[in-house]
N, C-alpha and C positions, 0 to 999 in steps of 0.2 A: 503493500500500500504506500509506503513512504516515496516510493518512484513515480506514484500518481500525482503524488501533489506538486510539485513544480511544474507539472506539464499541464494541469489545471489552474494553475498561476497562470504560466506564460499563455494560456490562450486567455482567462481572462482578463489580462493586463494589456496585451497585446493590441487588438483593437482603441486600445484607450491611448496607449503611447504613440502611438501611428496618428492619433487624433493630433493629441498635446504637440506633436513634433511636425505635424503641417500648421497649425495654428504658430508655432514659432519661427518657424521659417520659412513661412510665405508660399508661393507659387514656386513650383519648382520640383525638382524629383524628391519622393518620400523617401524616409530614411527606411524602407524595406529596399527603395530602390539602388538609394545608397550603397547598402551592403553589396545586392547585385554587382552591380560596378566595381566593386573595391576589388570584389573577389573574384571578378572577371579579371581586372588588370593585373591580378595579383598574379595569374596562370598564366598568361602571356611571358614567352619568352625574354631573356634582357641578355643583348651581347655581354660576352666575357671580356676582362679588361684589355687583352691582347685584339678580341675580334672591335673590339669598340677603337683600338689605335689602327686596325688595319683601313676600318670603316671610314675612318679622319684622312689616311691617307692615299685611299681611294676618291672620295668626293676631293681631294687637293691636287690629286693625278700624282702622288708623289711616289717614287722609286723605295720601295723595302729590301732588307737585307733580312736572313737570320738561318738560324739551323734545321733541318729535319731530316730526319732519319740520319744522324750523324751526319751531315754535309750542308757545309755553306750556299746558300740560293739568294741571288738576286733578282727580284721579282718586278714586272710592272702588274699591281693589284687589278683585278677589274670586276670583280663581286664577290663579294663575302656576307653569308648570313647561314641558316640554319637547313640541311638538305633534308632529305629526305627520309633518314634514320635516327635524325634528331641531333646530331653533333655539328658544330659550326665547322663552316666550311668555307677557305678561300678558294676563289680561281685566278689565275692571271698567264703572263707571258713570261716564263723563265728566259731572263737575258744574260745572266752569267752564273759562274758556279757551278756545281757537279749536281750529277741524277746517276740513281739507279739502274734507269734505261743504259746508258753511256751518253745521251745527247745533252748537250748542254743549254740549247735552246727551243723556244717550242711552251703547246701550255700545257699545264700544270694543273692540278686538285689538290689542295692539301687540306688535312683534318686540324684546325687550328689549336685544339688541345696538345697535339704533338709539335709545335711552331714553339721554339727558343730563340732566347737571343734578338730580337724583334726589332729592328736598329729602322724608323723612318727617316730616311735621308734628305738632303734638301735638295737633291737633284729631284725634278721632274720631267714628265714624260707625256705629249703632245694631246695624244686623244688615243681612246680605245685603238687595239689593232686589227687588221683587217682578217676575219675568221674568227673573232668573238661575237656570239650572239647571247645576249642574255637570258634565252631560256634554255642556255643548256651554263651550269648545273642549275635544275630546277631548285630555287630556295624558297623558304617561307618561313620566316620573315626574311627579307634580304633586308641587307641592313642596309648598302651600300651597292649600287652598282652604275657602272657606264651605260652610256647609252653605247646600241650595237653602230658602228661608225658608217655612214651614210656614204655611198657608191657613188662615184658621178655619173650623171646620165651617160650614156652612146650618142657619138657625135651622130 
């Protein structure tokens, strides 16, 4: 019995606070709706500190440096946000540094959690490259992306 009574509380209190709390604050979303919201934004993804600097230096067009999988990459960014398994994700154009593959240039995916060493540099880099298109890696949320760079027409 003792379980029944708060929950007999909070409904009879409940309508009466919802009352009190539009009568104080006016026109506007109720504080049930409130919570709604809160706990909405509160499940919403938030970049990691590393994906939030990639993100700065992609909207800046700025040139990155840093480690992954044991090897130094220099990077031009061109989207980073949250793919499709849930782990944040850069893409861009490896322009110097070592790979895996053996190529040293060419793009790139990287899982940002495994990203060290994270050096944004003050060199910049013109506009997206030609063979990025931004729906491929699919992200959601993207935090951060170029636009896919515009063709000139044919003469």
């Amino acid at each position: 019995m003792p379980a029944k009574r708060p929950l007999l509380l909070a409904t009879v209190l409940a309508p009466a606070l919802l009352l009190a709390g539009e009568a104080l604050s006016g026109p506007g979303p109720r504080p049930d709706q409130a919570v709604s919201a809160a706990t909405a934004s509160a499940t919403e993804a938030s970049p990691s500190e590393t994906a939030r600097l990639l993100a700065e230096a992609i909207r800046e067009r700025r040139v990155v440096t840093f480690h992954y999988a044991g090897r130094l990459r220099t990077l031009e960014p061109h989207t980073c946000g949250v793919g499709s398994t849930g782990e944040e994700i850069l893409h861009g154009y490896q322009i110097e540094g070592e790979s895996a593959s053996g190529a040293r240039l060419g793009w790139r995916t990287f899982t940002v959690a495994k990203i060290s060493d994270l050096t944004v540099q003050e060199r910049r880099f013109a506009a997206g490259r030609p063979g990025y298109a931004t729906s491929r890696p699919r992200l959601s949320p993207a935090w951060a992306e170029l636009p896919s760079p515009t063709e000139s027409p044919a003469p």
